[in-house]
Legacy VTK file of the C-alpha trace (Angstrom):
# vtk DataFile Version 3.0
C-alpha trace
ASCII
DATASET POLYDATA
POINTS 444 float
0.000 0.000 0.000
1.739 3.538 -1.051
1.502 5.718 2.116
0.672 9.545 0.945
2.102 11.714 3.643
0.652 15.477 3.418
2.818 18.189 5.483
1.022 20.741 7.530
2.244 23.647 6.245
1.325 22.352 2.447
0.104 24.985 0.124
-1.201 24.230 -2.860
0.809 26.579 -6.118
-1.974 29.437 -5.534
-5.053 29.913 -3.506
-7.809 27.543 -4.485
-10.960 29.350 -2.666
-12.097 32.920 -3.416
-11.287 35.021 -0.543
-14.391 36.894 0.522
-16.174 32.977 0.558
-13.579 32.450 3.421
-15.820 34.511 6.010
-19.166 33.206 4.956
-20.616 31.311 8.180
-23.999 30.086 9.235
-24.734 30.350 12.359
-27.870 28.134 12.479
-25.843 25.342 11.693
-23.144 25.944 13.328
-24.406 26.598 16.474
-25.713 22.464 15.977
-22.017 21.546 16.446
-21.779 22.857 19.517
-25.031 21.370 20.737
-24.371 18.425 19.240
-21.089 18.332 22.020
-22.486 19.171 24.722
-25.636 16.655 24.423
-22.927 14.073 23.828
-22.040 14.548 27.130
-25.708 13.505 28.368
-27.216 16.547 28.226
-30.819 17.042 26.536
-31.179 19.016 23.735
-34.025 21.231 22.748
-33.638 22.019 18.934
-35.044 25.380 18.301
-32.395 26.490 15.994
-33.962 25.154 12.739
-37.331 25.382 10.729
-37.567 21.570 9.754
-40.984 20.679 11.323
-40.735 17.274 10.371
-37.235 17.035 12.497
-39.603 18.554 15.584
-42.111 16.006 15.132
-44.462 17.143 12.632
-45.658 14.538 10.320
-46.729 15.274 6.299
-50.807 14.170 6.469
-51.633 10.588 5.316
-53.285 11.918 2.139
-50.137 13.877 0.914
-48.284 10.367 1.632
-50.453 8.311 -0.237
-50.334 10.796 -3.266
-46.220 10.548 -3.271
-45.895 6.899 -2.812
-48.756 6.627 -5.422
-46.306 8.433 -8.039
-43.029 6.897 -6.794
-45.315 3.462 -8.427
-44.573 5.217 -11.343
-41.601 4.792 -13.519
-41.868 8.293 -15.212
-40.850 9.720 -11.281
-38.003 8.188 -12.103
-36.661 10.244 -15.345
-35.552 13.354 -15.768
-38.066 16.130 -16.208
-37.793 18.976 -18.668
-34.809 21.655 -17.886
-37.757 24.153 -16.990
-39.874 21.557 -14.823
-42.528 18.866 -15.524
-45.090 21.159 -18.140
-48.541 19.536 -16.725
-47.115 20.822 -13.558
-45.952 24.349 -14.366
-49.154 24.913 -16.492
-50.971 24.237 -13.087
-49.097 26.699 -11.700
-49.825 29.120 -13.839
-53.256 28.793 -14.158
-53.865 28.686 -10.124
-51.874 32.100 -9.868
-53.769 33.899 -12.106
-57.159 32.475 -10.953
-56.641 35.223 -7.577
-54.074 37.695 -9.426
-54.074 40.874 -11.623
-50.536 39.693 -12.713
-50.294 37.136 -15.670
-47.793 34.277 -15.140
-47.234 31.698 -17.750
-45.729 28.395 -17.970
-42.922 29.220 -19.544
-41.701 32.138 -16.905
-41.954 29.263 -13.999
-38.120 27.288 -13.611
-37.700 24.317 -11.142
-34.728 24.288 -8.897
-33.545 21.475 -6.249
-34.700 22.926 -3.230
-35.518 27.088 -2.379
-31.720 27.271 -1.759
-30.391 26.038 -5.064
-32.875 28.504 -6.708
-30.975 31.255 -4.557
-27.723 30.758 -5.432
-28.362 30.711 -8.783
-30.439 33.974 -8.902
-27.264 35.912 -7.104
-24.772 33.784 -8.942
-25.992 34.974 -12.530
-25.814 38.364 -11.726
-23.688 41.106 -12.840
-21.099 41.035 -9.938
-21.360 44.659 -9.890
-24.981 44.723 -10.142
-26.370 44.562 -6.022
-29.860 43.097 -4.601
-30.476 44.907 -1.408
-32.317 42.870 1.257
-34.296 43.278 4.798
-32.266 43.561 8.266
-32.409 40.809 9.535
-32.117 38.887 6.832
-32.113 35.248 6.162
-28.581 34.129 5.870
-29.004 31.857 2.317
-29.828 35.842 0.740
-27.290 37.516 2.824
-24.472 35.354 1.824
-25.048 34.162 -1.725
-25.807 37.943 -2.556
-22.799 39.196 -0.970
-19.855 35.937 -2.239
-21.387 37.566 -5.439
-20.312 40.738 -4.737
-17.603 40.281 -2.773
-18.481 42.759 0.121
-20.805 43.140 2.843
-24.312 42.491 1.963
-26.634 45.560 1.513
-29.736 45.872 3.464
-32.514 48.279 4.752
-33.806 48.223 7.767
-37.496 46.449 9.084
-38.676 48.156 12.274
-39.819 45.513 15.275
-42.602 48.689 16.214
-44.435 48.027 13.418
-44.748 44.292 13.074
-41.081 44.366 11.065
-42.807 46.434 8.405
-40.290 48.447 6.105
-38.756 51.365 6.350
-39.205 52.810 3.538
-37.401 56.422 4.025
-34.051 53.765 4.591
-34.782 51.966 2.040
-34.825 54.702 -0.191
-31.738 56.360 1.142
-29.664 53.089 0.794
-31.140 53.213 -3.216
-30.482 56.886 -3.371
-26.712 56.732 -2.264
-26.107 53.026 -3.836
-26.437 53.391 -7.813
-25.021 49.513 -7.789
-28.906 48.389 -6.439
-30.314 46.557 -9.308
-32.735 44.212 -7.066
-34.894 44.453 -3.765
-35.345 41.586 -1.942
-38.682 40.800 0.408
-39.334 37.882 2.479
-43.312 37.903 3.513
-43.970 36.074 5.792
-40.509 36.615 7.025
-37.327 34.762 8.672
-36.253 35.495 11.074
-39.231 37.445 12.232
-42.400 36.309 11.293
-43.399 39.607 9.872
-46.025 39.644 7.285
-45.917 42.761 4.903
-48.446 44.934 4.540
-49.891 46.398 1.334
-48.735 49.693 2.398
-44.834 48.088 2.848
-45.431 46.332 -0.486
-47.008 49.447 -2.440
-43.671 52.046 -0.949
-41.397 48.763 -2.463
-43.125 48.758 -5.775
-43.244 52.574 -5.802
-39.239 52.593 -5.203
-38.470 49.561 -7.938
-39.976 51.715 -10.742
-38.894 54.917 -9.550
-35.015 53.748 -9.529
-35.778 50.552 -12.424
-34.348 47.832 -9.900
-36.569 44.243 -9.687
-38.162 43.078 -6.854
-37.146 39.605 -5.207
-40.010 38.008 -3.602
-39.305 34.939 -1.199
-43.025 33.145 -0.322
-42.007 30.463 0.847
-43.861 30.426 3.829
-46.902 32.549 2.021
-49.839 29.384 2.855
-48.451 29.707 6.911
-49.964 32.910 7.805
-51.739 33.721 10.830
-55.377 35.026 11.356
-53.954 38.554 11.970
-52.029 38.990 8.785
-52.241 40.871 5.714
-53.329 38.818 2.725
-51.201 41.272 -0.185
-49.040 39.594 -2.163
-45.924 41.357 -3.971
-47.748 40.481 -7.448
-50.920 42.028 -6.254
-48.912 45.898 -6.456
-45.732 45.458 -8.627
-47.782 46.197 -12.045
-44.788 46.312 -14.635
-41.927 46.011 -12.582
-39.825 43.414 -13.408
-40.396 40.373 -10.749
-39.026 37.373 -9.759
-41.161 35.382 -6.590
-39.487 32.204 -4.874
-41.995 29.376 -3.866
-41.232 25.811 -2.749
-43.263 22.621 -0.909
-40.408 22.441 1.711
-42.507 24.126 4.428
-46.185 24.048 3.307
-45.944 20.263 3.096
-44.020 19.993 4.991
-41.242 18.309 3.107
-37.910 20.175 3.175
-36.309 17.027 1.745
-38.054 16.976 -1.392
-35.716 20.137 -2.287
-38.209 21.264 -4.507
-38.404 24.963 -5.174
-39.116 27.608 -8.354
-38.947 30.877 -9.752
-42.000 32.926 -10.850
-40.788 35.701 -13.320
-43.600 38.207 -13.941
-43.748 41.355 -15.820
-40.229 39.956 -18.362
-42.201 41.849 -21.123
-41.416 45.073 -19.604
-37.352 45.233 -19.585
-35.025 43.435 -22.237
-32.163 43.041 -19.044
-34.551 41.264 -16.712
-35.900 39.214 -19.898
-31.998 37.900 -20.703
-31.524 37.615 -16.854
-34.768 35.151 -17.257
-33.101 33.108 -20.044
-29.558 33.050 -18.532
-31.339 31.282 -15.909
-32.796 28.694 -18.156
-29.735 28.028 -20.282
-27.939 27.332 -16.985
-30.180 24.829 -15.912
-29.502 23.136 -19.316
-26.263 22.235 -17.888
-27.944 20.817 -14.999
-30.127 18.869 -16.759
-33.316 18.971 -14.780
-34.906 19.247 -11.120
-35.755 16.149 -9.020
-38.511 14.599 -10.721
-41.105 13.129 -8.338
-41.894 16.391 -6.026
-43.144 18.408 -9.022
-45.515 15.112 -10.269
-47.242 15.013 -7.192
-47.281 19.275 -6.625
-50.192 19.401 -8.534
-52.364 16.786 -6.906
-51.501 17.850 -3.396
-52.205 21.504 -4.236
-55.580 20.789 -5.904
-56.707 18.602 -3.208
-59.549 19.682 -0.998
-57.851 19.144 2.032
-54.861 21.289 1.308
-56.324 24.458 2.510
-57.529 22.875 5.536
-54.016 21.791 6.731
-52.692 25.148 5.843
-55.213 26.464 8.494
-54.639 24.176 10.945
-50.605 24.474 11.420
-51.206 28.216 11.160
-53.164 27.802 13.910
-51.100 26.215 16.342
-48.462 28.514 15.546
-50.297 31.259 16.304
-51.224 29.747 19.342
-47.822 28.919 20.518
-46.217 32.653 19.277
-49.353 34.339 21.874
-48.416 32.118 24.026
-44.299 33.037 24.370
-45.007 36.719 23.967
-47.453 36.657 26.867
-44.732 34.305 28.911
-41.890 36.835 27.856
-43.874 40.363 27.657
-43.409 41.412 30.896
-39.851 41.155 31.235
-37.172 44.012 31.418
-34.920 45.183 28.754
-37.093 42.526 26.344
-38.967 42.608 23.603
-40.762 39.506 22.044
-42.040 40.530 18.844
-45.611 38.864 17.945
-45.346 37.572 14.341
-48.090 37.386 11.617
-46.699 34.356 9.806
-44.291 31.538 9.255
-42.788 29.517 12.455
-40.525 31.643 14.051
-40.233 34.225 16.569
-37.440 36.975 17.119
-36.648 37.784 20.754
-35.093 41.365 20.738
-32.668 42.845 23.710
-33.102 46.434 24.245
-29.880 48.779 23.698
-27.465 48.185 26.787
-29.171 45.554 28.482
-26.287 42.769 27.598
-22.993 42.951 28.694
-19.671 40.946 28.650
-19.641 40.548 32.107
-23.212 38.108 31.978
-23.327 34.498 32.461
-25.705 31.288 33.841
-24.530 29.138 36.004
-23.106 25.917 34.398
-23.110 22.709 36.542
-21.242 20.243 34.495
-17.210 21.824 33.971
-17.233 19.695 30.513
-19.800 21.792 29.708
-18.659 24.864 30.717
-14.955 24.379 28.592
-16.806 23.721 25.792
-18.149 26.917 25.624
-15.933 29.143 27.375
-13.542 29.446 24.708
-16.717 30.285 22.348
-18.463 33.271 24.664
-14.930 34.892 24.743
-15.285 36.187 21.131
-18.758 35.887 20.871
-21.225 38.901 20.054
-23.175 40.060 22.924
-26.603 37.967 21.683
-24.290 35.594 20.621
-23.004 35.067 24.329
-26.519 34.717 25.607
-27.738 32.113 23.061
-23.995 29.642 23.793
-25.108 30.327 27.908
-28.862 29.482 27.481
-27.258 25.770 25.515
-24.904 25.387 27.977
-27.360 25.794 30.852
-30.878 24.992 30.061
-30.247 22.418 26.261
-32.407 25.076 24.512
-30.629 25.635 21.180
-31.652 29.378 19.545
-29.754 31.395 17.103
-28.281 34.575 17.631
-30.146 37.290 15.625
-26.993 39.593 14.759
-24.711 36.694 13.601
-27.619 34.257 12.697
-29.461 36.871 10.423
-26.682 39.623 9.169
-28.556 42.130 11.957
-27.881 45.561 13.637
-30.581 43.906 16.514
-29.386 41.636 19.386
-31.611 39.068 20.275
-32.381 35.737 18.864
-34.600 33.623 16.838
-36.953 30.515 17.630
-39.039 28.280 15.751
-43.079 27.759 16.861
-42.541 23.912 16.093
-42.663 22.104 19.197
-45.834 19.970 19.005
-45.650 18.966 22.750
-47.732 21.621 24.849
-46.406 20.978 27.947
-42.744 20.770 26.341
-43.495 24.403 24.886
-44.987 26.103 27.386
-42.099 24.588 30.058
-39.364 25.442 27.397
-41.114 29.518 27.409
-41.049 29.314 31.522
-36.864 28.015 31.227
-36.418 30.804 28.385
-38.013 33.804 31.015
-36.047 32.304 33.720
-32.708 32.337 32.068
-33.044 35.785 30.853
-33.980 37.249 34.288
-30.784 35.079 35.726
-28.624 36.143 33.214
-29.927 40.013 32.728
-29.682 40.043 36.640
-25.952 38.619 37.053
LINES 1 445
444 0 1 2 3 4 5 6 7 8 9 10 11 12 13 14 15 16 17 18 19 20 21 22 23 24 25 26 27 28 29 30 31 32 33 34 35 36 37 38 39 40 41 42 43 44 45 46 47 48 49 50 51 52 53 54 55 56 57 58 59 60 61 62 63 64 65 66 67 68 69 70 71 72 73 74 75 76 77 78 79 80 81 82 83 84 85 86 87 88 89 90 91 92 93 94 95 96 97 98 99 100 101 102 103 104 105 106 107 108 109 110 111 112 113 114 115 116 117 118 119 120 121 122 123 124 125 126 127 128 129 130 131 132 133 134 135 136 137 138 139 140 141 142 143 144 145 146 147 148 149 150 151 152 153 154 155 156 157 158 159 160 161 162 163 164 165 166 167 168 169 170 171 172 173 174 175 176 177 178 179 180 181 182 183 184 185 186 187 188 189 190 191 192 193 194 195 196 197 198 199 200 201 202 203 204 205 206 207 208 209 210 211 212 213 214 215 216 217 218 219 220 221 222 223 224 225 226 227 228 229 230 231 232 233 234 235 236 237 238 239 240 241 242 243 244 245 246 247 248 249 250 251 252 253 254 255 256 257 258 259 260 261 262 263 264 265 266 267 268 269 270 271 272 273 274 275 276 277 278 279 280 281 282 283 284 285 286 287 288 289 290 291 292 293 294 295 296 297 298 299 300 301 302 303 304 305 306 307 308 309 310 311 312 313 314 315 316 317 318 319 320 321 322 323 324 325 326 327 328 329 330 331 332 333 334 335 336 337 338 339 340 341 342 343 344 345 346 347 348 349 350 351 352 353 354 355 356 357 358 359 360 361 362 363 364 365 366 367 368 369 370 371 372 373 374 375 376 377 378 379 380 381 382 383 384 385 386 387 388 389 390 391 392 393 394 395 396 397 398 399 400 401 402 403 404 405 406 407 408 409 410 411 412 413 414 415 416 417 418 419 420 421 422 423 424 425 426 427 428 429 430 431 432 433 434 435 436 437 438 439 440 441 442 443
């Protein structure tokens, strides 16, 4: 057997990774690593650091089941679908869209992707690397990053105000477009993540308003558009954006849910209007080409599960007990100093905001087990100030939450939750642990 022996100080003849990707983190997963130690050392876990509801015990409905493993009988789930997606299931699209909305979408401006995420790379990717898509703070780190490795530089973003439900501010937003002449794209997320935040028409109107006033595109990530509460806003970006060139992200992976179907697309609307969005469109398409296709069997049974009579019923009912469990943590945390739970509108997630000079460096919990406590020591040394809170609350209650000014790209300190444990007593004992901790660690 030849032995290969690598020395440690081996460089390869010139770098081999693109220096501003170097940087790029995410914190959601990362802060898994470190969770994943310290319940290795017999502590329990409680995983609120991700949006997988299946993971947190959610299961996809019988019906939806039957319908997949009714297709996966079939050998055609098996091929490879057209480079644009399956056409019985994008002219279903198409057709449901513009049942409810003033904006035409066709067939042929609908492109499959593996997954949300795969769509959003590629969107940033194919861009002008001088041309910039400015997105909400916070913002969800998949934007964040891919749009700024495409830039290399900081990503842009305008701000969303917590005293208004995280509705936009539009006076920044305008500002950042004013002084930024490299803003080709704004990006919305409705309902949102990290926050929950459904926009308003009014927030949607002031975003179309700016697009065609300063000829950018809008960016509209729905993913979470079925999961909104009873309080929310029912505008959609199409409803306003008449001829501005749009592009609107959609996928199954949290509807279902079924996040490992990766199965997301683009919705381009309004290509008729500008020859640069129009070849942005086809760039899109002739990459995919080279990709050959989308997984097969998600967008065969899309149709089926969308058209079904029960589909709207499910909808309701998980938006239900999300809104249940977000009324219930903001009432558990609203009385609490220097804190501010935010009540969302949508989605499964919550952000937990720390008022200005309320955390300091000098803050801790008290950690029993010394493993534990080396673990993260090391970590809460460098860490942001939300950032040290979130690696305490692991270390000393299991609850795993992501820090909202590393997590999400954020001027805020705080942290995000999910809305997905389907235990009541769990939750509401998991909101009394999270209250506790931040009145220990506030107070020390």
């Amino acid at each position: 057997m030849i032995k290969c022996a690598v020395k440690s100080n081996h460089l390869m003849r010139r770098n081999i990774s693109e220096f501003h990707t170097q940087k790029l983190t995410y914190k959601i997963r990362e802060v898994v690593a470190v969770a994943t130690q310290i319940g290795a050392l017999g502590r329990d876990i409680i995983w609120e650091n991700i949006g997988d509801p299946v993971k947190k015990g959610e299961s996809p409905p019988d019906w939806i089941k039957e319908i997949v493993q009714e297709a996966a009988g079939r050998d055609e789930s098996y091929a490879y679908s057209p480079t644009k997606g399956v056409l019985e299931t994008r002219q279903y699209l198409a057709a449901r869209h513009n049942k409810s909305s003033p904006a035409l979408l066709t067939a042929d401006n609908i492109l499959f992707f593996n997954g949300l995420g795969d769509a959003i790379s590629n969107l940033y990717r194919h861009l002008d690397p001088e041309a910039r898509v400015i997105g909400p703070d916070p913002s969800y780190p998949s934007h964040a990053a891919a749009e700024a490795s495409h830039a290399a530089a900081a990503p842009l973003m305008y701000r969303l105000d917590p005293s208004t439900g995280w509705q936009i501010d539009l006076v920044d937003l305008e500002e950042k477009l004013e002084e930024n002449k490299d803003i080709v794209g704004i990006l919305v997320v409705s309902p949102g993540n990290p926050t929950g935040g459904v926009l308003s028409r009014a927030s949607l109107e002031g975003v179309a308003d700016l697009a065609r006033r300063y000829d950018c595109f809008i960016v509209s990530d729905e993913i979470y558009d079925g999961l909104r509460f009873s309080t929310a806003e029912t505008t959609r970006v199409t409803d306003v954006s008449e001829a501005v060139p749009t592009v609107v992200m959609r996928g199954l992976s949290k509807e279902v849910p079924w996040p490992g179907a990766r199965c997301g697309w683009l919705e381009f609307y309004n290509t008729n209007t500008d020859l640069e969005f129009e070849g942005f469109r086809k760039r899109l398409v002739d990459t995919k080409m080279h990709e050959v296709c989308a997984t097969t069997l998600p967008q065969l049974v899309l149709p089926k599960i969308l058209s079904d009579s029960r589909w709207e019923d499910h909808l309701h009912e998980r938006s239900r007990a999300y809104e249940k469990r977000a009324d219930e943590l903001v009432e558990a945390l609203s009385d609490l100093d220097g804190v501010t739970p935010v009540r969302p509108d949508g989605a499964y997630y919550v952000s937990i905001l720390f008022e200005d000079g309320v955390l300091s460096d000098s803050q801790s919990l008290p950690i029993a087990d010394p493993e534990i406590q080396a673990i993260i020591q090391p970590l809460v040394a460098q860490a942001t100030p939300d950032e040290r809170f979130v690696y305490f609350l692991l270390a000393a209650e299991g609850i795993c939450v992501v820090p909202l000014s590393t997590g999400f790209h954020s001027r805020f300190q705080g942290f995000r939750m999910t809305l997905l444990e389907p235990d009541e007593a769990i939750f509401k004992d998991m909101c009394r642990r999270i209250k506790s901790a931040i009145e220990a660690y506030l107070g020390s």
